[in-house]
C-alpha positions, 0 to 999 in steps of 0.5 A: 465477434459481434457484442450479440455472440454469447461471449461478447455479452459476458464480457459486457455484464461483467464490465457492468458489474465492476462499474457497478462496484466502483460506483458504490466504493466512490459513495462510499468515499464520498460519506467518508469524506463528508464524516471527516470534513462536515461532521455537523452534518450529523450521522444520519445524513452520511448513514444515509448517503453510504448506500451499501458501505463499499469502498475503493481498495487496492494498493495500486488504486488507492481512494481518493480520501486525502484528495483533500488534505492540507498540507500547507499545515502538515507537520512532519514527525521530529525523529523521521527521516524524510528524503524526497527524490526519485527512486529510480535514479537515487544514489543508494550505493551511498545510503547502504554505505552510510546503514544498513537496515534491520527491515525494509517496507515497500508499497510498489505502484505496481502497474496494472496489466490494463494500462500502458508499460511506459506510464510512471516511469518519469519521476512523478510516478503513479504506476512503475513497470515491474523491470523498474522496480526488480531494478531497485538494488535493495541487496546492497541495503541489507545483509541481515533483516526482515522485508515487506512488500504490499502487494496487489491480487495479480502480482503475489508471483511477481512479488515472490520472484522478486523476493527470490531475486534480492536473496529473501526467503518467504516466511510469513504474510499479514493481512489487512482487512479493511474498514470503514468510519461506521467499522463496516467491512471496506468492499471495493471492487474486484473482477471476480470478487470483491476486494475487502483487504491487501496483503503484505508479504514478509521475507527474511535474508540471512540472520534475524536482526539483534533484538528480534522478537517472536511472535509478536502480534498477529498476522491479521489487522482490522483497521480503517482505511484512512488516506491515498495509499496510507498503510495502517499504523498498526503494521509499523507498530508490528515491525517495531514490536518485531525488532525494537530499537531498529533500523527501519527504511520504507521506499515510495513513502508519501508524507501520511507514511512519515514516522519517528526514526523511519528513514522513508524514501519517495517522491511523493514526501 
């Protein structure tokens, strides 16, 4: 098939269109980057420069906002539990001995379809097989609680099988629409359409958790993107509310996940 058959010239203006998008969605980052670290430049320079006010979204291709950061003044929250290591070869058996947790939060690097199956595989991991993640042995960590998963547009069935695997039952889902500093709607690019928001699947496994609360909040959250990877601080806020005074876990945390009595696994920290 030549590029002048009709399908070929499809597929070529459906690469422009994405490549258009991303190009927008890093204009975008760009005036959010100039509003937080040059904010004497005055907000008509960055209205000015946002162009159309898209932005990069996704959890397996996260902006680039916290390139910048210095961690060399981070200081990590006093009650929070940070453990750097590899997720792949820790020793869990030994933490699920020492608690068992009331809700487990994950973000997975899935990996994309486009690149290849072995990349993020060693301890510096940007993007994980599926296998390396179904491999995680979250049934020894909880018999009785609540999960949730961030999940991309290509892995909800992924992430329901998984949730099958490990003993959960579906129960209910929370989205997250994005925004940017001017609180506009954060587009990013997609293949069909455009991307404005990511999706955290809930599961629950045997009882709920003492103290557990219904109805707490809503399942909808209109908040700023903030830094690479960075969930909204309202969802842990929800988890919280959902059961207070618990025992949380988050796995592939990064230091901007860090929270007061969270116990937060990654190596990324």
């Amino acid at each position: 098939m030549t590029i002048h058959e009709p399908d070929s010239l499809d597929f070529l203006l459906e690469q422009e269109a994405t490549l258009k998008l991303r190009i927008e969605a890093l204009e975008e980052e760009i005036s959010e980057l100039e509003a937080k670290c040059f904010p004497q430049l005055g907000s008509s320079k960055r209205e000015s420069s946002s162009g159309t006010g898209t932005s990069s979204s996704g959890a397996a291709g996260p902006g680039t906002a916290d390139a910048e950061e210095d961690w060399e003044e981070f200081q990590a929250p006093e009650w929070c539990v940070p453990i750097k290591t590899n997720v792949m070869t820790f020793e869990w058996e030994k933490l699920a001995a020492a608690c068992q947790f009331d809700v487990i939060s994950m973000d997975p690097p899935w990996q994309l379809a486009t690149h290849a199956p072995t990349r993020g595989v060693a301890i510096g991991y940007q993007q994980l097989p599926d296998v390396c993640i179904e491999e995680l042995p979250i049934p020894l960590l909880q018999q009785n609680g609540f999960i949730f998963i961030w999940v991309i547009n290509n892995k909800y069935t992924k992430a329901f099988d998984l949730m099958k695997k490990w003993g959960y039952t579906y129960v209910d889902d929370v989205a997250w629409v994005k925004q940017t500093v001017n609180r506009r709607m954060a587009k990013g690019h997609g293949y069909y359409l455009q991307h404005a928001k990511e999706t955290c699947l809930v599961g629950r496994k045997g009882n709920d958790p003492p103290g557990c609360r219904h109805s707490v909040a809503s399942d909808v959250i209109f908040s700023e993107r903030r830094g690479q990877s960075q969930k909204p601080e309202e969802i842990y806020q929800m988890i919280e509310e959902l059961v207070p005074n618990g025992k949380y876990l988050e796995i592939f945390g990064r230091k901007n996940n860090l929270r007061d009595f969270w116990v937060t696994i990654g190596n990324e920290l």
